[in-house]
N, C-alpha and C positions, 0 to 999 in steps of 0.2 A: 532034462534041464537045459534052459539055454544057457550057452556060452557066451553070449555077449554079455547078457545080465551076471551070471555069475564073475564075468572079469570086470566089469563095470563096477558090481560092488566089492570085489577084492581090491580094484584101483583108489575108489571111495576111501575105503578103510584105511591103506596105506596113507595116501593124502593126508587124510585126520590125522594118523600118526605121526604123519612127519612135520605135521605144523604145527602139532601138541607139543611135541619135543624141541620145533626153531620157539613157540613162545616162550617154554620154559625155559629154555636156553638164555633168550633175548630178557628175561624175568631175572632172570639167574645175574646175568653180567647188568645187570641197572641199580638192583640190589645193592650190589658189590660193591657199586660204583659211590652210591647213597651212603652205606656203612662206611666204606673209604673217609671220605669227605666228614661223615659223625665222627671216626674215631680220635680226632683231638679232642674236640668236647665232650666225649662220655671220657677219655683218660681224665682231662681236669674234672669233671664232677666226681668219679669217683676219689680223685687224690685231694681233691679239697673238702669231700665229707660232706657235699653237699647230694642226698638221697643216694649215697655210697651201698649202703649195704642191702636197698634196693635194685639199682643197678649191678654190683657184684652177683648178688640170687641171678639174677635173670642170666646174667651172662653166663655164668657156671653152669647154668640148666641149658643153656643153648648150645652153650660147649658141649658137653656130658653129659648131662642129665635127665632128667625126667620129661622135662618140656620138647629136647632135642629127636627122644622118643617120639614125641609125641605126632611133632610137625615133620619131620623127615620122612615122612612116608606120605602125605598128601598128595593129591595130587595140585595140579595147578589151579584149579577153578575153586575148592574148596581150601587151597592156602591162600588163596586172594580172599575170602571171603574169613576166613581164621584171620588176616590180616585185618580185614574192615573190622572186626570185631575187637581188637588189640588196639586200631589206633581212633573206636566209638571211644575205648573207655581210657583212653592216653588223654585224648583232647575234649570229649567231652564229659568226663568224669561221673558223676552221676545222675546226667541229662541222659548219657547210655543205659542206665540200670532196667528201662522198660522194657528197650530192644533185647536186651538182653536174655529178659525175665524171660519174654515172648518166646524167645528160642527155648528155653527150657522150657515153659509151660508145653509148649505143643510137643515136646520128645521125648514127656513123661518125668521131667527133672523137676525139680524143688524152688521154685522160683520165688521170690520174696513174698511177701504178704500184704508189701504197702502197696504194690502197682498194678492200678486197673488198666493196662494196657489192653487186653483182649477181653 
């Protein structure tokens, strides 16, 4: 076995990891930063009962629950992409339902019936 290739691709691997871990990091504190900045507006939406008890589920799932399961173990590339998917159907409502469908059609899931996307 050469030594240079094997310390070549041990160095490689390191590298990736530690840039995996500066972006998630740098992911992590932008986030933060974006939530910060949200949280007067989601406090007034949910105290004025405007999509309250929407916002409340999500939060308490994020907090604690089922949802926080869910995404807490992602890694970075597919929580950005679990992200594109959350803010297809945030802002484009049911212009996302095809993309979506699509992702379930090809993973074996149950995808609507109305959209001929694929």
């Amino acid at each position: 076995m050469d030594p240079i290739t094997t310390n070549t691709g041990a160095v490689a691997e390191y590298l990736a990891e530690t840039n995996a871990t500066i972006r998630k990091r740098e992911l992590a504190d932008q986030s933060c930063t974006q939530l910060e900045a949200a949280t007067p507006l989601l406090i007034n939406a949910i105290r004025s009962g405007k999509a309250s008890p929407e916002i409340e589920n999500l939060l308490c799932s994020l907090w604690s629950g089922e949802l926080c399961k869910q995404l807490i173990s992602l890694d970075t590339d597919i929580g950005e992409a679990v992200l594109a998917m959350i803010a297809a159907r945030v802002h484009g409502g049911e212009e996302a339902d095809c993309l979506l469908a699509t992702i379930l059609y090809h993973t074996g899931g149950m995808p609507p019936t109305d959209c001929d996307s694929w």
